[in-house]
N, C-alpha and C positions, 0 to 999 in steps of 0.2 A: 882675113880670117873668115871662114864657114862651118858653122853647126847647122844640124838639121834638127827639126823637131824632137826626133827621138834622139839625139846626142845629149851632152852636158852642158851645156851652157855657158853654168861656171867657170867649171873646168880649162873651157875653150878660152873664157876672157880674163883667167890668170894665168894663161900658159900664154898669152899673148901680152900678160903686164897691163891688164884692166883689172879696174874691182868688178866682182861679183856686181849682174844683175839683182840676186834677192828673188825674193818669192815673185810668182805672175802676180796678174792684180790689173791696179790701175793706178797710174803716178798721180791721178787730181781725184782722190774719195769724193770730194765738191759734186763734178760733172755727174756721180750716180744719187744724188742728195734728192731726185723727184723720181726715181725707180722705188717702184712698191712690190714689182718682180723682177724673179728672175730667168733666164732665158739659155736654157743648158742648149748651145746648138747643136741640131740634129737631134734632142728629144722632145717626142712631140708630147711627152709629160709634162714638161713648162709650160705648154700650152694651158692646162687645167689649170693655173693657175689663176692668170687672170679670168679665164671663162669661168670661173665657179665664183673668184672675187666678186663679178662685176655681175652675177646671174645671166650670163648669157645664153646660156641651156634653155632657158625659157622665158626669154625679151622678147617683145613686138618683133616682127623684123623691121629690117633699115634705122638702123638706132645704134652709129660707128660710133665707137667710143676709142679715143685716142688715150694712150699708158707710155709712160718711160721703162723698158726694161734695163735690166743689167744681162746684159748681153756676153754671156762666154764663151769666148773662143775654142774651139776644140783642134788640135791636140796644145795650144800653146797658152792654154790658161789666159789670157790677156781678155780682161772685160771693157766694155764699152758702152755707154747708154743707147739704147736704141730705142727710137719712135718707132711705135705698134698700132696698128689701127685693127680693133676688133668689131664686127658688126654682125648682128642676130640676122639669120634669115631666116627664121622661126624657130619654133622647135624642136630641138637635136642638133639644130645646123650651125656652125658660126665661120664669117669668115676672116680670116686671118692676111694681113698684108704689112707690108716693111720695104721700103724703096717700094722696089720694082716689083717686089714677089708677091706673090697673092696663092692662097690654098686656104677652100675649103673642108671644112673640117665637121667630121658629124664626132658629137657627145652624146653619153646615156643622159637618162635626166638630173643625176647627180652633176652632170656638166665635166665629166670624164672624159677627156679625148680619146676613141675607142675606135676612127680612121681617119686618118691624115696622107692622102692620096702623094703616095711615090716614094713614103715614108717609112708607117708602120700600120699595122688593123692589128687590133686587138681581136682574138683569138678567144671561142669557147673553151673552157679550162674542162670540160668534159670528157 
């Protein structure tokens, strides 16, 4: 049996004599119980989260601060906890890392992620 992303799911695994998946999610709530955010992937909106949580818009620099997120999958809904390590490199600046990836990140002073290089820049609305 094969669905894709954008198929049924459901559909797929009663038409094949399985019960229904059920909503995305995560089968152990437990494993997000130290997530205080959360982590829409691909928007660097989640990002503000913990940056404005934690004041990193205007931290000393070098002062990483480790976060559990709740980490959602995109297009397949399935969350996962994910270790985040955020560090001020002064003012406006923070950098953002997980595994292996790492991207710098400038915030206004509200701590609004406003470029996330490869991502998104925030745009004068003028």
């Amino acid at each position: 049996m094969r669905t894709g992303e954008e198929g049924d799911l459901d559909a797929a695994l009663r038409a094949a004599g399985h019960p229904p998946a059920g909503l995305p999610g995560t089968d152990d709530p437990d494993r997000l119980a130290e997530a205080l955010d959360v982590d829409l992937g691909g928007s660097p909106l989640t990002n503000t989260l913990p940056v404005r949580r934690l004041n990193l818009g205007r931290a000393p620099a070098d002062q990483p601060r480790t976060i559990t997120a709740a980490w959602v999958l995109l297009p397949g809904l399935a969350v996962l906890p994910a270790e985040q390590v955020y560090t001020s490199l002064g003012p406006g600046r923070v950098r953002y890392a997980s595994d292996s990836f790492t991207a710098d990140v400038d915030v206004d002073p509200e701590g609004f992620v406003v470029r996330y290089p490869g991502l998104a820049e925030r745009i004068d609305p003028r």
